[in-house]
Structure formats: C-alpha cells, structure tokens
DSSP file (Angstrom, degrees, kcal/mol; ACC not computed):
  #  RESIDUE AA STRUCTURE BP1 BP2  ACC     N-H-->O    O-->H-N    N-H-->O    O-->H-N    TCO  KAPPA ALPHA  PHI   PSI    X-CA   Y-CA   Z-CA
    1    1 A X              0   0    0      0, 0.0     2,-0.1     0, 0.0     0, 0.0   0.000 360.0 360.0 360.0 131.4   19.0    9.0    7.1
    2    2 A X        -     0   0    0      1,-0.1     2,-0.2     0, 0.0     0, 0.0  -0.478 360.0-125.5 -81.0 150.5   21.1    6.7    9.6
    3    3 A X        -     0   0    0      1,-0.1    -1,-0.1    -2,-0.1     3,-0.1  -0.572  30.9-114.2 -81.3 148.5   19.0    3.8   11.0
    4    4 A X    >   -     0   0    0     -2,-0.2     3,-0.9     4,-0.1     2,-0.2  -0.003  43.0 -79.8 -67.3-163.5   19.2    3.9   14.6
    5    5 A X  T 3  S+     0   0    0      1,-0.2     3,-0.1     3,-0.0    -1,-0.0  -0.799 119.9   4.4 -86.8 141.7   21.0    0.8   16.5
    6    6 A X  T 3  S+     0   0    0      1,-0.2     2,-0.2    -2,-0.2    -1,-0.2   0.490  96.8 160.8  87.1   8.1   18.9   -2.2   17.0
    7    7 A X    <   -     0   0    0     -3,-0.9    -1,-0.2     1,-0.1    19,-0.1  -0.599  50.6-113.5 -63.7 133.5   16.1    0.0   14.7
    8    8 A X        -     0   0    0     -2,-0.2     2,-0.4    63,-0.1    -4,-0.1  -0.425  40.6-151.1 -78.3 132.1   13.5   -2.5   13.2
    9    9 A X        -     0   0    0     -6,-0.0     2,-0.4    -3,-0.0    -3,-0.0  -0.943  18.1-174.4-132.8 131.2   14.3   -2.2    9.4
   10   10 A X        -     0   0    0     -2,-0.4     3,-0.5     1,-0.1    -2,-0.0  -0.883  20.8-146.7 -83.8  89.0   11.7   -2.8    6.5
   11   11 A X  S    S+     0   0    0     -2,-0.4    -1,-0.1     1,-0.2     2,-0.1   0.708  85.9  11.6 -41.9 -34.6   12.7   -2.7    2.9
   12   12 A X        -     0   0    0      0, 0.0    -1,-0.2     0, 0.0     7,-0.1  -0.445  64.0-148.9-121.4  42.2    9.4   -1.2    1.8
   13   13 A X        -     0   0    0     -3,-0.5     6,-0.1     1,-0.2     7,-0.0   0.144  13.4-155.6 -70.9 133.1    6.5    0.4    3.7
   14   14 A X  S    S+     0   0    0      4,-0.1     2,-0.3    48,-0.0    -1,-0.2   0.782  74.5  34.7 -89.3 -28.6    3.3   -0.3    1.8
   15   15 A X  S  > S-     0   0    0      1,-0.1     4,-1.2    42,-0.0     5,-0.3  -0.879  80.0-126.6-118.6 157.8    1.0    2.6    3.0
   16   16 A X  H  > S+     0   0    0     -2,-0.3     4,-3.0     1,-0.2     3,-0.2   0.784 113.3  71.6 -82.9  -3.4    2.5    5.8    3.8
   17   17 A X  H  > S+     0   0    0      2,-0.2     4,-2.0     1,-0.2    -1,-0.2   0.877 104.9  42.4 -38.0 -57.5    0.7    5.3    7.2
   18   18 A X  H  > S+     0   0    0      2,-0.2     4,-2.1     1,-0.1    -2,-0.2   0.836 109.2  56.5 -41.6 -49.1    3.5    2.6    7.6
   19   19 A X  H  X S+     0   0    0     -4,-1.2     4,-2.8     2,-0.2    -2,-0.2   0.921 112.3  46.7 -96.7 -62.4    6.1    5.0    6.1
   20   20 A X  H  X S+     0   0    0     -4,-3.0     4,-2.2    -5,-0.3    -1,-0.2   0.786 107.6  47.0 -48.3 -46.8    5.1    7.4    8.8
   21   21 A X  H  X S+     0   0    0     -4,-2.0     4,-2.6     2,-0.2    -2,-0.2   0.813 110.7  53.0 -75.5 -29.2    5.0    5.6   11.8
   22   22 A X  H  X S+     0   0    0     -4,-2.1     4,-0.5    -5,-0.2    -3,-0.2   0.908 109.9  49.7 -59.1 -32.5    8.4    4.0   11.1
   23   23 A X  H >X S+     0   0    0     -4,-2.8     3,-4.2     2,-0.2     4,-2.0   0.945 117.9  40.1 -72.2 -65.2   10.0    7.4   10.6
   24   24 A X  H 3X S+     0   0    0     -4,-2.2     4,-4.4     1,-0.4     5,-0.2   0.815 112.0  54.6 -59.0 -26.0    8.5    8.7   13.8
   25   25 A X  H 3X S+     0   0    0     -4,-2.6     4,-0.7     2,-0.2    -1,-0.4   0.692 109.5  49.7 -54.3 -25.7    9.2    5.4   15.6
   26   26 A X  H <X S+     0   0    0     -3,-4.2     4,-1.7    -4,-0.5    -2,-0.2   0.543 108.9  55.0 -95.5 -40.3   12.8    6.1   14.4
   27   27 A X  H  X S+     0   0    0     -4,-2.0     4,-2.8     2,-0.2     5,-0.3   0.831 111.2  42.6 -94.1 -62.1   12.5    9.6   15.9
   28   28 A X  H  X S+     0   0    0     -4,-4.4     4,-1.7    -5,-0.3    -2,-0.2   0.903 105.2  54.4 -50.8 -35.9   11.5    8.4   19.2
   29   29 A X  H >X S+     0   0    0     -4,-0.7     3,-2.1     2,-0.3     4,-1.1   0.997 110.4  51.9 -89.6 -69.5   13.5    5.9   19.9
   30   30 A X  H 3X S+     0   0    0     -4,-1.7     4,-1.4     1,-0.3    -1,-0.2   0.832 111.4  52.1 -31.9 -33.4   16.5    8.5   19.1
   31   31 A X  H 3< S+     0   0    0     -4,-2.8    -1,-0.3     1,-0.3    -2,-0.3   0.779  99.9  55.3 -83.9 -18.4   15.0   10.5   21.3
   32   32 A X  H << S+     0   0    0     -3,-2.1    -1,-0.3    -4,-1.7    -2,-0.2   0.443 103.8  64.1 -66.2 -21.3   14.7    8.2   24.2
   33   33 A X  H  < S+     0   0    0     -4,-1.1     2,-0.3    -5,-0.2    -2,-0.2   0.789  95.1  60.9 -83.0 -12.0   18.3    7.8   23.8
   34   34 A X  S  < S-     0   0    0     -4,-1.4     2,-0.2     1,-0.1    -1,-0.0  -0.726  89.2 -93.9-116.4 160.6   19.5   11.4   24.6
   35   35 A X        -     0   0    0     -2,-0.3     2,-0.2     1,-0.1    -2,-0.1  -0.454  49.2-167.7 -49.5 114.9   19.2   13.5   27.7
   36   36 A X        -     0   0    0     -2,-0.2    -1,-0.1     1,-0.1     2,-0.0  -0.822  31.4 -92.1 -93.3-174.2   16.4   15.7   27.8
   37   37 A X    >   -     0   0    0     -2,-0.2     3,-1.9     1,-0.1    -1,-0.1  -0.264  32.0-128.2 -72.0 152.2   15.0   18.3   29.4
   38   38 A X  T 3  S+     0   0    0      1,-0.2     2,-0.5    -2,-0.0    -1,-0.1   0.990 116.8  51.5 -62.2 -44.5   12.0   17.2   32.9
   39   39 A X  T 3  S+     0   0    0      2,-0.0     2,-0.4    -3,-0.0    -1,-0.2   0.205  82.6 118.4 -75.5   8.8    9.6   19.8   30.8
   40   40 A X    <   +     0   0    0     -3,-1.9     4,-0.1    -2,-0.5    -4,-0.1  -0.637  35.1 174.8 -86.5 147.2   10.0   18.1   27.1
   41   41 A X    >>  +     0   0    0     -2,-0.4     4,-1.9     2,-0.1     3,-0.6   0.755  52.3  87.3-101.5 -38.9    6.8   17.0   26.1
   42   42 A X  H 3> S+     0   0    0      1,-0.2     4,-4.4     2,-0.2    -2,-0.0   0.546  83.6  53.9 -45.3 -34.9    7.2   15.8   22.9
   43   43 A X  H 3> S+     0   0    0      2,-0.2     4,-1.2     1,-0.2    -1,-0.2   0.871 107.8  60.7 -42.6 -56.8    8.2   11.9   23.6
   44   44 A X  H X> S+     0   0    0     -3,-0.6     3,-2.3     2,-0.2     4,-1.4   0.987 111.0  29.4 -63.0 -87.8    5.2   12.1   25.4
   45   45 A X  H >< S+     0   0    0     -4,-1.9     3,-2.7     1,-0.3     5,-0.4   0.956 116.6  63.5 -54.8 -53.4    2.6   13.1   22.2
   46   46 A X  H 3< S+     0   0    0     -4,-4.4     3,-0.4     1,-0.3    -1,-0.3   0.655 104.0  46.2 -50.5 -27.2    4.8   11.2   19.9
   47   47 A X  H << S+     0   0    0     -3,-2.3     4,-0.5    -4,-1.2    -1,-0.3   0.438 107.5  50.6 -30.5 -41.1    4.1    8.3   21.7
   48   48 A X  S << S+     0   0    0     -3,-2.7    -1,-0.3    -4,-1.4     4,-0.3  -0.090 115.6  44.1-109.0  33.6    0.7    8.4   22.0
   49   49 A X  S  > S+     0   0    0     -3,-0.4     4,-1.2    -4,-0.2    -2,-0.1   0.164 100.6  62.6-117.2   3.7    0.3    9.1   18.1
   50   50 A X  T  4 S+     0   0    0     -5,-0.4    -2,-0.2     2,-0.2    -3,-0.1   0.750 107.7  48.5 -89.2 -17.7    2.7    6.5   17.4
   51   51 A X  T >> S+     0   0    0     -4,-0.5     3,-4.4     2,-0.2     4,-1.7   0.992 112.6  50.2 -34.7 -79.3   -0.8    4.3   19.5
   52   52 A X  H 3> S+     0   0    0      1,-0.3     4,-1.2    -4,-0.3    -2,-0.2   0.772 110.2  45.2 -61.1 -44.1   -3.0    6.0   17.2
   53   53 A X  H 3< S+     0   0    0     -4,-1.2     4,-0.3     1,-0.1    -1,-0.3   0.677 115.3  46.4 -69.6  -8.7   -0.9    5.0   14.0
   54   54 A X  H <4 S+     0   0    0     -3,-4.4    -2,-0.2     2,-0.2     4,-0.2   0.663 116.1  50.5 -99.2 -13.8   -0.4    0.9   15.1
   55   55 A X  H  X S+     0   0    0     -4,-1.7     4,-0.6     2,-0.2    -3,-0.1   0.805 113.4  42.9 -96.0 -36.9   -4.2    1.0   15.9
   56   56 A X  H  X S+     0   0    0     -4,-1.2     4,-0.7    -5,-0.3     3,-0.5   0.831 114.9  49.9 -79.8 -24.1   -5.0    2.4   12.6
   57   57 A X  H  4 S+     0   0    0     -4,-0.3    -2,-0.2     1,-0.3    -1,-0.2   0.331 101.5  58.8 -85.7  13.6   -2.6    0.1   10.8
   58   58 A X  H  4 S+     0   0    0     -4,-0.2    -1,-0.3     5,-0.1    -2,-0.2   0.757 110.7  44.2-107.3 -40.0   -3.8   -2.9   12.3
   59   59 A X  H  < S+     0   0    0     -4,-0.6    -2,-0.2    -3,-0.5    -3,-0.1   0.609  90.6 111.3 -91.6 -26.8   -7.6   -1.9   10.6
   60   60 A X  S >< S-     0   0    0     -4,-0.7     3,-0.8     1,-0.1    -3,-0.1   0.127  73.3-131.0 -66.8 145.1   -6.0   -1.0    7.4
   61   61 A X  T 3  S+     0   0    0      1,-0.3     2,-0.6     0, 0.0    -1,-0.1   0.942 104.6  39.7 -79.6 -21.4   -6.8   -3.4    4.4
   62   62 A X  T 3  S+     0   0    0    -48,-0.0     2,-0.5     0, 0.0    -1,-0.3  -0.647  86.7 160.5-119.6  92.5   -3.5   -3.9    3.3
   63   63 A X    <   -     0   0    0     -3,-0.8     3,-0.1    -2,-0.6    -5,-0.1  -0.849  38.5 -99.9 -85.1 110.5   -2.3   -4.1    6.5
   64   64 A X        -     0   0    0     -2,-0.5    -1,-0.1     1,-0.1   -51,-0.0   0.268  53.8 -63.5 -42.1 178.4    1.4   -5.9    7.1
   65   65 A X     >  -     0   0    0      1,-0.2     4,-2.9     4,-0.0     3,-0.4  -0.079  49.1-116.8 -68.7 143.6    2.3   -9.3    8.3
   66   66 A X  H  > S+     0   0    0      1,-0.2     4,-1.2     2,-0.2    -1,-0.2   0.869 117.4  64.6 -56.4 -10.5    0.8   -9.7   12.1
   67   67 A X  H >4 S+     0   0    0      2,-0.2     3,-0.5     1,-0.1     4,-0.4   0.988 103.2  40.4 -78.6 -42.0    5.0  -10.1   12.7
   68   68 A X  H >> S+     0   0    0     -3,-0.4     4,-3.1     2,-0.2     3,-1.9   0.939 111.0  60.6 -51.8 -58.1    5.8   -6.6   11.6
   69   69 A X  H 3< S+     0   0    0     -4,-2.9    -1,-0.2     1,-0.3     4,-0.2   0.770 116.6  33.7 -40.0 -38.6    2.6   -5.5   13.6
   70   70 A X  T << S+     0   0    0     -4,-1.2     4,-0.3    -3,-0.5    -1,-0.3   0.369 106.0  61.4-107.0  16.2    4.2   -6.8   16.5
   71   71 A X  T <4 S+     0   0    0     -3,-1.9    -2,-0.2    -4,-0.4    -3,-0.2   0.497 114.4  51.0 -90.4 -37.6    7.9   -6.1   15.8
   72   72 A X  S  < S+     0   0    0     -4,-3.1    -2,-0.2     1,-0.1    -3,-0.1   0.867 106.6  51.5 -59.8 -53.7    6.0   -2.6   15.9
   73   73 A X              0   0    0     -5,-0.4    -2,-0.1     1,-0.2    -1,-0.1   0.885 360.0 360.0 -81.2 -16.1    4.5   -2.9   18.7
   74   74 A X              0   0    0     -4,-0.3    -1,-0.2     0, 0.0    -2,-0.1   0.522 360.0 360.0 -59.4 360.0    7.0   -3.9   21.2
C-alpha cells in the first residue's frame, strides 16, 4: 500500500489499535484529498472514530511515545 505524501510513517505499530488507526488515518487523509460528493458522510464518521481510537490509545498501557501521540494528533 503507497504511503500517502507527507503521511506520518511508523516502522512498527505496537497494538493493533495503533495499526488501525494509522491505516484509517491513511484513508482519510487520501480522502480529504479528492473531490467528493456534498452528501458523503463517511470523512465525517471516520473522523470521529479516528477521536475515539487517539483517546483510547492514549489510556492504553503500552501506549507510544507522547511524540507519536501528537504526530497523531495534529
């Protein structure tokens, strides 16, 4: 899978909670580059679960370095 341009890249992701949100993080940010349609929704929920996955990795016990965390969040 090509990294997107200017994609935050990790050799390793330590939980698959990590694993996950980087792919979908990957998937939005492609998707914020191309045209959609006013009625797509998805960006939308993908967004807000991509919330729900930095909020849970942040609690997690082996939780990454607070730089990643906020290489994430930005």
């Amino acid at each position: 899978m090509a990294q997107a341009e200017g994609a935050y890249h990790r050799p390793l992701a330590t939980s698959r909670l990590e694993l996950n949100l980087v792919r979908l993080l990957c998937r939005c940010e492609s998707m914020a580059a191309e045209k959609r349609e006013p009625d797509e929704w998805r960006l939308e929920k993908y967004v807000g679960a991509l919330e729900d996955m930095l909020q849970a990795l942040k609690v997690q016990a082996s939780k990454p370095a607070s730089e990643v965390i906020s290489e994430y969040s930005r």
